[in-house]
C-alpha positions as CSV (number, residue, x, y, z in Angstrom):
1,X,77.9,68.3,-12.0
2,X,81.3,70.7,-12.4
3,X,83.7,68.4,-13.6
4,X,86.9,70.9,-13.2
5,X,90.8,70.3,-15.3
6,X,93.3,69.1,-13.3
7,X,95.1,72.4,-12.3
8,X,91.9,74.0,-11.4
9,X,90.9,70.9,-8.7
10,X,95.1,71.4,-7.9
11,X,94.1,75.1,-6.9
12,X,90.9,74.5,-5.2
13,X,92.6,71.4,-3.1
14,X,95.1,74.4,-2.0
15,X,92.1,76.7,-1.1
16,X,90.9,74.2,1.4
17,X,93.8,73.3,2.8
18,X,94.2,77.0,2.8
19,X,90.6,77.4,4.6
20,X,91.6,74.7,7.3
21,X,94.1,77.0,8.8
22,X,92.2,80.9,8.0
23,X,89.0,82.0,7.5
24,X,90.4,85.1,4.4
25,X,92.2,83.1,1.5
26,X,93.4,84.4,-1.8
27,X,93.7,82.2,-4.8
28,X,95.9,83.9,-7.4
29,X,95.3,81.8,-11.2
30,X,96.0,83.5,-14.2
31,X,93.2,85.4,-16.5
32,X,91.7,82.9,-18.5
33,X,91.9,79.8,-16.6
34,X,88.6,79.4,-15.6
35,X,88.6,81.4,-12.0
36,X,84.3,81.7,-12.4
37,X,84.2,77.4,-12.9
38,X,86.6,76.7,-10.0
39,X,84.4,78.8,-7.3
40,X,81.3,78.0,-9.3
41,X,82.2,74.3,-8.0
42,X,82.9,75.4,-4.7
43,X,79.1,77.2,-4.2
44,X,77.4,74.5,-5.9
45,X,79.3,72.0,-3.4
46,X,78.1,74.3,-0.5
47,X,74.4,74.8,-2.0
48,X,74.2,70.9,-2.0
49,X,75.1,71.1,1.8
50,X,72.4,73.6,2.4
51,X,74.7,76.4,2.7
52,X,74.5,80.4,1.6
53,X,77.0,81.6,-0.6
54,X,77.3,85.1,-1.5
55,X,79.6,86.0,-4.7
56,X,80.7,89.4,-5.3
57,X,82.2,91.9,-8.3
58,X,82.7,95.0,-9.2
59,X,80.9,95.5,-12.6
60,X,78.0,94.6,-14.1
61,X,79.2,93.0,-17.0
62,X,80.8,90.7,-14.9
63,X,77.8,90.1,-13.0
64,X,75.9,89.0,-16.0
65,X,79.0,86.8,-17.2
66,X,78.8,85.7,-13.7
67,X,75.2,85.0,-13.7
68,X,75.6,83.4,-17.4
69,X,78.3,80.9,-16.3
70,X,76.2,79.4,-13.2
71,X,73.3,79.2,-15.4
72,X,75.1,77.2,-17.9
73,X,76.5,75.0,-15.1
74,X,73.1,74.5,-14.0
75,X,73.6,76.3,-10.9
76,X,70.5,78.5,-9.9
77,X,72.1,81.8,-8.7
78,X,69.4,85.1,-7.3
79,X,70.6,88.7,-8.0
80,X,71.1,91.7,-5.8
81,X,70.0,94.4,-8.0
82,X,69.2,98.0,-6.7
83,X,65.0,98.8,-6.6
84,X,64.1,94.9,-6.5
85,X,63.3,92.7,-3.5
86,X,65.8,90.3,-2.5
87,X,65.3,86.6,-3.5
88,X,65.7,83.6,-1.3
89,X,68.3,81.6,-3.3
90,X,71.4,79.8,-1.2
91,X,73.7,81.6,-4.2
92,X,73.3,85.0,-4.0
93,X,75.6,87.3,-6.6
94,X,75.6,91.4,-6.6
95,X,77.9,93.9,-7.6
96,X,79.8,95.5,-4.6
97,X,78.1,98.6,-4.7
98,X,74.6,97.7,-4.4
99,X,75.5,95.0,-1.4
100,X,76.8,98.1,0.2
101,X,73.9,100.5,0.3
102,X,71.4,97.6,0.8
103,X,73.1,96.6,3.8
104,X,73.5,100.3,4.8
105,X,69.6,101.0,4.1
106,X,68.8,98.0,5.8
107,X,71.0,98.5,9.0
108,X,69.0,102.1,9.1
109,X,65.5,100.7,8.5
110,X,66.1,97.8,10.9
111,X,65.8,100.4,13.6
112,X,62.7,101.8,12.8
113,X,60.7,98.7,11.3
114,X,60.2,95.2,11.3
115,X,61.4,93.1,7.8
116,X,60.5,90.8,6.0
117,X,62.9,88.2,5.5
118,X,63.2,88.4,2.1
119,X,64.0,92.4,1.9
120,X,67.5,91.3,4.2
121,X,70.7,90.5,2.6
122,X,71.0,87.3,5.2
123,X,74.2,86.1,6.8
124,X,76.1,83.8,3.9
125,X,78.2,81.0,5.2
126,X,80.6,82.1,2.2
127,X,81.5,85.2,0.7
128,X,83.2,84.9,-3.0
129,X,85.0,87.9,-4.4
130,X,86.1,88.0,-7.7
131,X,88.7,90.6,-9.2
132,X,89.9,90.9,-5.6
133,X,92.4,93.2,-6.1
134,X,90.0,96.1,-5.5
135,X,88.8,95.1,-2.0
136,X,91.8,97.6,-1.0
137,X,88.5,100.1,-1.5
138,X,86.3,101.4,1.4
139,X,83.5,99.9,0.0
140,X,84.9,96.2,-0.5
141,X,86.4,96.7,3.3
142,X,83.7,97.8,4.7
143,X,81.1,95.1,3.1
144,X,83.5,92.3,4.1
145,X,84.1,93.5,7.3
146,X,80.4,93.8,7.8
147,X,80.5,90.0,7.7
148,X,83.7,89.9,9.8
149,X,83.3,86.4,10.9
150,X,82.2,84.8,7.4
151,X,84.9,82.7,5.8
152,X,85.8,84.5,2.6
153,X,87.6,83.2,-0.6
154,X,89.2,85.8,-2.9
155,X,90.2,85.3,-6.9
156,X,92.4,87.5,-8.6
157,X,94.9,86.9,-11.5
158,X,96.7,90.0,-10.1
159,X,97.3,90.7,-6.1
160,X,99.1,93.2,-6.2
161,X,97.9,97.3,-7.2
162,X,99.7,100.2,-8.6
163,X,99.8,102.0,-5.4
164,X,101.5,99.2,-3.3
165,X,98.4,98.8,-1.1
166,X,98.3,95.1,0.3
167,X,95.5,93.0,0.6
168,X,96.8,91.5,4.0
169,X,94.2,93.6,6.1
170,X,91.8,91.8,4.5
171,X,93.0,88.3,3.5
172,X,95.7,86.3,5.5
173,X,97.1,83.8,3.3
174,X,98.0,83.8,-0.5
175,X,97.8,80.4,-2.6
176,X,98.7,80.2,-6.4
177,X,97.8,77.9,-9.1
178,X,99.8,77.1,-12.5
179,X,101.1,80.5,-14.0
180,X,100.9,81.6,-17.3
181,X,103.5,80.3,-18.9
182,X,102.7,76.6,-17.3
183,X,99.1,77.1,-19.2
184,X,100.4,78.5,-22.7
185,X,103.4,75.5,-22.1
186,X,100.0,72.7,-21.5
187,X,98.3,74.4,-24.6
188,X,95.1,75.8,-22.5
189,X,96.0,79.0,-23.4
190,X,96.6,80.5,-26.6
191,X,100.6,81.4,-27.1
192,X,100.7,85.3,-26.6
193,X,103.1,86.7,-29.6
194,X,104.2,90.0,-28.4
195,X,104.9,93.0,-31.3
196,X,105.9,96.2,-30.7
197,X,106.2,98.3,-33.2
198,X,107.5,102.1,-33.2
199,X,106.1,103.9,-30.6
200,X,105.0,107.5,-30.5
201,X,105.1,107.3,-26.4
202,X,108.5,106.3,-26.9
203,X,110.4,110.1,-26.5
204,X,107.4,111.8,-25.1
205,X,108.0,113.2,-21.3
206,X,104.5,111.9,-19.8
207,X,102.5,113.4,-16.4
208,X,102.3,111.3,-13.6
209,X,98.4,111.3,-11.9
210,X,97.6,108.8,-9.0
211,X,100.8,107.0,-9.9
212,X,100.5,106.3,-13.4
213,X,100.7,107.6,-16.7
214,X,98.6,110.7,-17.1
215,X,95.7,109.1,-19.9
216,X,95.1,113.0,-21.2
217,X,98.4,113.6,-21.8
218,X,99.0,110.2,-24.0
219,X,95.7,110.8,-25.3
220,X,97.1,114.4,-26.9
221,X,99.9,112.0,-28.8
222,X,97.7,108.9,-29.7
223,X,95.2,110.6,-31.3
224,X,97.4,112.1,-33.8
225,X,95.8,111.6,-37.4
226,X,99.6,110.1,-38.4
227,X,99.3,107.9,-35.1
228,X,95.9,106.4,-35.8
229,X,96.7,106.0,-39.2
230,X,99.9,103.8,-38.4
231,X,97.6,101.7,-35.7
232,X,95.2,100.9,-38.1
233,X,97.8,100.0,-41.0
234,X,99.3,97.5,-38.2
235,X,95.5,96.1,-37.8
236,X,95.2,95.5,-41.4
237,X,99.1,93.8,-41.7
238,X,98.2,91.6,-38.5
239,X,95.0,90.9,-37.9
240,X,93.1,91.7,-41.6
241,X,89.6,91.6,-40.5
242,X,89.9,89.1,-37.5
243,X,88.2,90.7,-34.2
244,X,90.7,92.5,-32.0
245,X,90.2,94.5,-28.8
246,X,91.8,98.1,-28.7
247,X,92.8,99.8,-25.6
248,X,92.5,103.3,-25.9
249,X,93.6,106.2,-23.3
250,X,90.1,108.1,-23.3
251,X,86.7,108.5,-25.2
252,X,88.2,111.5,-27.6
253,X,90.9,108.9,-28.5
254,X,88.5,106.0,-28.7
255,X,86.0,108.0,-31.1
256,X,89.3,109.1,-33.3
257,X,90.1,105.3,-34.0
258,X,86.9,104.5,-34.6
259,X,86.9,106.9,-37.9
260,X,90.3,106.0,-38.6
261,X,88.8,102.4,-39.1
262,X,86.2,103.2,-41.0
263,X,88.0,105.2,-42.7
264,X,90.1,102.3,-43.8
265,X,86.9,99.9,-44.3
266,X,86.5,98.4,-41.1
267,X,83.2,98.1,-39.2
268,X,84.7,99.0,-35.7
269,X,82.5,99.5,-31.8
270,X,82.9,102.0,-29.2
271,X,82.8,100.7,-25.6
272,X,83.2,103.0,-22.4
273,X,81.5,103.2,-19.0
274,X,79.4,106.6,-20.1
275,X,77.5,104.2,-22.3
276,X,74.3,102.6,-20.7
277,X,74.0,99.4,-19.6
278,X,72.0,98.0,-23.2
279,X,74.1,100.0,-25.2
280,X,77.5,97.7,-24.1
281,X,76.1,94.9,-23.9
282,X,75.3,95.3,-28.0
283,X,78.4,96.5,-28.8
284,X,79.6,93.1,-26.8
285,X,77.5,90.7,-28.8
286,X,78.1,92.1,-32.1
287,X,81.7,92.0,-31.9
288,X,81.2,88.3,-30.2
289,X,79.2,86.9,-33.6
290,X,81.8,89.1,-35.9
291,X,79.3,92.5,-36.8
292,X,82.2,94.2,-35.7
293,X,86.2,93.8,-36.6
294,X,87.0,96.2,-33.3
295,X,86.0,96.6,-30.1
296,X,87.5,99.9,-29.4
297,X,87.6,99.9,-25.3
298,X,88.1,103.0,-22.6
299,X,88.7,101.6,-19.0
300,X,86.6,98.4,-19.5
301,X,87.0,94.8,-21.1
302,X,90.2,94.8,-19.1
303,X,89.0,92.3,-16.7
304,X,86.9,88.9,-15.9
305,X,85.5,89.5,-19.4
306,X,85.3,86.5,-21.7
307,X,85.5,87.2,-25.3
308,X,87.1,83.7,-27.2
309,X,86.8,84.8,-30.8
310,X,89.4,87.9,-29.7
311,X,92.5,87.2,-31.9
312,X,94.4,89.7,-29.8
313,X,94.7,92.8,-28.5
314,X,96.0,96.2,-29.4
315,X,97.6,98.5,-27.2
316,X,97.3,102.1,-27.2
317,X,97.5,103.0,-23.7
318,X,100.3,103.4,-21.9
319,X,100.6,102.1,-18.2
320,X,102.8,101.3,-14.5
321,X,99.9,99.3,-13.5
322,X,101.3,95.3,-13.9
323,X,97.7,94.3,-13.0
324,X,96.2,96.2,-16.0
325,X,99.2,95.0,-18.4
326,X,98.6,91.7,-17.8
327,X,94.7,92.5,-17.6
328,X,94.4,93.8,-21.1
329,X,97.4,91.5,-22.6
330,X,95.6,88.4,-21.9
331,X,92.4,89.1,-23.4
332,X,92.8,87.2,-26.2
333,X,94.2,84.7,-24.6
334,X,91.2,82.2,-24.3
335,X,91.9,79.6,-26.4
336,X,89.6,78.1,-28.9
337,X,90.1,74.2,-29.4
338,X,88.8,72.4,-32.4
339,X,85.9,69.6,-31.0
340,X,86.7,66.4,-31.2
341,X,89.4,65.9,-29.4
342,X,89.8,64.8,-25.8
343,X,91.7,68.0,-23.7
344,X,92.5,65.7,-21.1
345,X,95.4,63.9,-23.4
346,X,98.4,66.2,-23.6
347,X,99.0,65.4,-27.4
348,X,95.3,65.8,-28.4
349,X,94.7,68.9,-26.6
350,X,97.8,70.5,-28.4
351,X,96.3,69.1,-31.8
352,X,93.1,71.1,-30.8
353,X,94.6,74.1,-30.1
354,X,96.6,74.5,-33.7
355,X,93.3,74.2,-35.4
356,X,91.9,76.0,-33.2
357,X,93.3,79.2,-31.9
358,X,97.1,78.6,-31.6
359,X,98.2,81.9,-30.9
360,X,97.3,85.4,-30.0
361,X,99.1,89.0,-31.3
362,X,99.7,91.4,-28.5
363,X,100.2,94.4,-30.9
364,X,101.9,96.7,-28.2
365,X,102.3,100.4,-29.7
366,X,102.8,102.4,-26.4
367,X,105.7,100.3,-25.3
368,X,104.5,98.8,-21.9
369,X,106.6,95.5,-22.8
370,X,109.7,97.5,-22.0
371,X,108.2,98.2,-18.8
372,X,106.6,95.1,-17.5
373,X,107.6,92.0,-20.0
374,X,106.3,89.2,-21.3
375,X,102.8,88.0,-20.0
376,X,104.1,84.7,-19.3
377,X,107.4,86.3,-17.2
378,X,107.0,84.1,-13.9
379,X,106.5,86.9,-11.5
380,X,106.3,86.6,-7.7
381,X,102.8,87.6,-6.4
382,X,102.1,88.7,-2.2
383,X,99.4,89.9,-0.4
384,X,101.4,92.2,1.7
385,X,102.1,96.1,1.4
386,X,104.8,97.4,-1.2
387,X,106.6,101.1,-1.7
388,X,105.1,102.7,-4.1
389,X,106.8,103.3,-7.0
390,X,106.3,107.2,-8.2
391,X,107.6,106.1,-11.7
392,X,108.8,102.8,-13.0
393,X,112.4,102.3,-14.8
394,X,112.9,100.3,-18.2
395,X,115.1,97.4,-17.4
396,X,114.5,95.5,-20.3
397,X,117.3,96.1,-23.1
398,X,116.0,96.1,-26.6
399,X,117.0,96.5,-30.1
400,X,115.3,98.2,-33.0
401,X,115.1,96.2,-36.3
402,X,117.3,98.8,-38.5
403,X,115.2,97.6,-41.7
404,X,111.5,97.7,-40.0
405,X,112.4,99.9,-37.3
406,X,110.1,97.3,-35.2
407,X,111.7,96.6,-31.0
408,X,112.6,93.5,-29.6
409,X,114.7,91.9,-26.4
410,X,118.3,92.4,-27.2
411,X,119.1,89.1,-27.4
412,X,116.4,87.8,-30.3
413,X,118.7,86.6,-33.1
414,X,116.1,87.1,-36.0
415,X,113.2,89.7,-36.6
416,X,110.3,88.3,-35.9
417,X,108.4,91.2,-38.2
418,X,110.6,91.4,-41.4
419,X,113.0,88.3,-40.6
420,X,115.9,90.3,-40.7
421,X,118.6,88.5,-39.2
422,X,120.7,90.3,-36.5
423,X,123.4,87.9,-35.8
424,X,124.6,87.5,-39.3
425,X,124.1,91.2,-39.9
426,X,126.3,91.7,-36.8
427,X,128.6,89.7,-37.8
428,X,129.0,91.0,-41.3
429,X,128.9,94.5,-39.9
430,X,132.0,93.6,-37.7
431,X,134.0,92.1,-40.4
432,X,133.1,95.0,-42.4
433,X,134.3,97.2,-39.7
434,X,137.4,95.5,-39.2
435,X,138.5,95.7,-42.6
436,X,137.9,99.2,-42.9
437,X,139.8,100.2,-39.6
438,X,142.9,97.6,-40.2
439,X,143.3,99.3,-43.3
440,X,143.2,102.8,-41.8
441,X,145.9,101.2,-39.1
442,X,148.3,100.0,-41.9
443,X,148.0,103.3,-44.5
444,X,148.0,106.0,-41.7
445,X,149.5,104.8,-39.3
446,X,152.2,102.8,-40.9
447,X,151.1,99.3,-38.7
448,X,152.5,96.0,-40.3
449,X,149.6,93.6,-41.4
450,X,149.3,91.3,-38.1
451,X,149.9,94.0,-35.7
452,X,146.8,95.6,-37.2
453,X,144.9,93.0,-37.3
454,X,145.2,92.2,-33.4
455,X,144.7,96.5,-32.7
456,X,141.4,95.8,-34.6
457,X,139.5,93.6,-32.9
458,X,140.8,94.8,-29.6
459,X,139.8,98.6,-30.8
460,X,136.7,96.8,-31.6
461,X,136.3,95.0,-28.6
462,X,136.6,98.3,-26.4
463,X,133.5,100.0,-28.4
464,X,131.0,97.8,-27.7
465,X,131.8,98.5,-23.8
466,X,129.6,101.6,-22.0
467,X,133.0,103.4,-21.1
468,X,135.6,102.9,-23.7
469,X,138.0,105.2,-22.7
470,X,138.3,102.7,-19.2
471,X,138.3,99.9,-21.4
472,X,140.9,101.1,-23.0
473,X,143.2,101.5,-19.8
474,X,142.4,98.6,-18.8
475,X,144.2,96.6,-22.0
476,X,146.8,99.5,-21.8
477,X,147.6,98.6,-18.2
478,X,147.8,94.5,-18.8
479,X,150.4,95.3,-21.9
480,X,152.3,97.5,-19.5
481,X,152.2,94.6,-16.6
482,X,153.0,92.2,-19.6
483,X,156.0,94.4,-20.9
484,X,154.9,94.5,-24.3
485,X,156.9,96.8,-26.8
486,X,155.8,99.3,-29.3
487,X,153.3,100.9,-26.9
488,X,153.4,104.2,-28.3
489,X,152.4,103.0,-31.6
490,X,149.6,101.1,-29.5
491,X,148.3,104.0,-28.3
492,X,148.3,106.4,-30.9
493,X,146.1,103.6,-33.1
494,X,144.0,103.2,-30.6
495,X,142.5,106.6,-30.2
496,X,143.3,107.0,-33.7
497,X,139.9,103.9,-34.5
498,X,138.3,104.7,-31.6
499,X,138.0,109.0,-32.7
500,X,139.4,110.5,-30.2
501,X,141.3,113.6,-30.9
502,X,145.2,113.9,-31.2
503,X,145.8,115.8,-28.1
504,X,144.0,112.9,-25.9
505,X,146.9,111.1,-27.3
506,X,149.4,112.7,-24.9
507,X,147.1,112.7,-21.8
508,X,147.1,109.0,-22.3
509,X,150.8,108.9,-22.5
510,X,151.6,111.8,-19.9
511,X,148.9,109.6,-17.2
512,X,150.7,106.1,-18.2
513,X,154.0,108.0,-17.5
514,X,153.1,109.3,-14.3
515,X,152.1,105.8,-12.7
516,X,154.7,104.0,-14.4
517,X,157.6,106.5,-15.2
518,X,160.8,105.0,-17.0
519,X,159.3,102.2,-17.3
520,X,157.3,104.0,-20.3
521,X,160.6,105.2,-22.2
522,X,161.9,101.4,-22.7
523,X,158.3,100.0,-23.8
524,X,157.7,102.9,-26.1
């Protein structure tokens, strides 16, 4: 018997309430949070009614983790696998692609002989898809469609895709359980501590293919001896042995990390689709019971694959995608909590968790937080179709730590890398600043002590604005409309600190005049 956490029954409560009122549901949960147990439940709950269920993916390794998780639960679960008959179990799983050339081979032979019952995919009373963002494919449609009339429950972390295709063909209504920041904030997730050190992708002009950053062209950059060799310091400053998962842009990149690794002493793993089937699933288990410090990834691991002992991630791809941000962030996300403890109390379940797995390094070195943002930003998710974006604008302001050059939101107050400390810094570079331009205003321009004072942190004032020089009209227009004296004086120090040249000076004066005329002469 599945006993589920609270927010997981929460979520499948909304999915048949959901069901009550449409036959196509979504549930959106985020990765990690135990999507595979919550519809596990539900097919065990419809096996024991003596109902089909039919449960769908994309890969293979998912598949097996699939396959894995229902055997553990105790939940007897057949396989659609291409060349083999087709078993009679009431849980049926099979990757997308073979359920859609059986059912085409079938629909063909159907015509021409009579089956056996076992050779048929039957009629499920359910279909299950997981990672159901790609059912926007012809294949997903056109298997789902096949069974037009079967109630169907997606599970995604991520409904929307790059290319602002909807899933509302497919699927009519959308329902969402906790978010990620609600799981980090409840301690069943590791805390995700985001790092972003200099990145070479940073002032490179990159293609766009398909919608996205070109993975060739980033490939040409990342590859760089110099570039690896940074990456791999970062592993050894952050991580020191612990396993991580690295995303890499394509298999020449991946095999250039991998030496860079070893070169530095590390016992790192290629993974990539080109590999057979055997050959991934070793490089999985050893760098599950620690053979390997690396799993250095191309295209896969970034989804539905569970991997607790993953102390984080490090990013060396570049990407618009949100889905395969937030796809690759969160892989080290599962948490690990220390046994003993009852995760049903609050306070105990957060004891677990620090001696456990606390927290989780998202070591980001192609800059994709200054595109998308924090993994637990509390994002609005739909089903329905979007523009596409050609190419996606940074909005997030950031600041570079002047002594380790490492980025962070604008606002941080201390350096979460070096702990140098910005506010005070600021502060003592503005005092610094003053000083130095009061007493330019009182030895060149002749400016009594408290008059150039005030000019200073009013010249001081108009720099940190975009447009200084309208900034500066602005004050110059209040003391006009305040009629305060001296305003030649005003002006010439103020173009004096903020650099502009001396025949600006008289353009200021001559445009002042024009709008204000004798007015000018007796505030001068």
């Amino acid at each position: 018997m599945i006993k589920l956490r609270n927010y997981q029954e929460d979520l499948k409560q909304l999915i048949r309430q959901a069901l009550k009122k449409s036959r196509s549901v979504i549930a959106c949960a985020p990765t990690r949070s135990g999507k595979t147990v919550i519809f596990a439940d539900i097919a065990q709950k419809m096996q024991a009614a003596g109902k089909k269920v039919l449960v769908l993916t994309h890969r293979s390794e998912i598949l097996e983790q699939i396959i894995k998780a229902l055997s553990e639960l105790n939940i007897s679960a057949g396989q659609i696998v291409s060349g083999k008959f087709i078993t009679k179990n009431q849980i049926m799983v099979g990757m997308i692609q073979t359920v859609h050339n059986k059912l085409k081979k079938q629909d063909k032979l159907k015509e021409k002989f009579r089956f056996k019952k076992f050779d048929i995919i039957e009629k499920p009373d359910l279909i299950i898809g997981d990672e159901i963002h790609h059912a926007t494919s012809k294949t997903w449609k056109e298997v789902l469609l096949y069974f037009g009339d079967v109630p169907r429950i997606g599970f995604t972390a991520t409904p929307e895709r790059l290319d602002g295709s909807g899933l509302c063909e497919l699927f009519q209504i959308l329902v969402i359980g906790r978010n990620t920041k609600w799981m980090v904030d409840h301690h069943w997730l590791s805390e995700p501590v985001h790092l972003c050190p200099p990145s070479p992708l940073d002032k490179a002009t990159l293609k766009i293919k398909m919608g996205d950053y070109d993975k060739k062209s980033q490939s040409e950059i990342m590859k760089k001896h110099i570039v690896c060799a940074d990456v791999v310091k970062s592993y050894r400053q952050f991580f020191d042995g612990a396993p991580v998962i690295v995303f890499c842009c394509t298999i020449e990149h991946a095999e250039q990390m991998v030496i860079s690794y070893q070169k530095d002493g590390w016992n790192p793993v290629i993974i990539h689709g080109k590999l057979t089937s055997k050959q991934r699933n070793d490089a999985m288990e050893g760098f599950k019971n620690g053979t390997y410090n690396q799993l250095v990834s191309v295209d896969l691991i970034g989804e539905g694959i569970d991997v607790p002992v993953c102390s984080g991630v490090q990013l060396l791809r570049k990407t618009q995608s949100l889905s395969l941000y937030l796809q690759m962030s969160a892989r080290g996300l599962t948490p690990v909590h220390a046994p003993g403890y009852d995760l049903e109390n609050d306070a105990q379940r957060k004891q677990a968790l620090m001696e456990g797995k606390p927290k989780s390094i998202i070591l980001d070195h192609a800059g994709n937080y200054w595109i998308h943002g924090s993994i637990t930003k509390v994002r609005d998710w739909s089903i329905n179709h979007k523009k596409r974006n050609s190419r996606k604008v940074i909005t997030i302001k950031k600041i570079t730590c002047p002594k380790c050059k490492f980025d962070w939101e604008a606002d941080i107050q201390k350096c979460l890398h070096c702990g140098y400390d910005f506010k005070t810094a600021h502060k003592q570079r503005k005092e610094f600043q003053m000083h130095e331009l009061k007493d330019k205003l009182i030895n060149v321009n002749e400016i009594e002590q408290v008059e150039a004072e005030s000019l200073s942190k009013i010249i001081l004032r108009i720099k940190d604005y975009k447009n200084s020089k309208n900034a500066m009209f602005a004050i110059l227009h209040q003391k006009i409309k305040d009629n305060e004296g001296g305003l030649q004086r005003k002006i010439d120090a103020m173009c004096n600190g903020l650099g502009y040249k001396e025949g600006y000076k008289h353009r200021v004066w001559s445009h002042l005049r024009e709008q204000y005329g004798d007015r000018m002469d007796r505030l001068a």
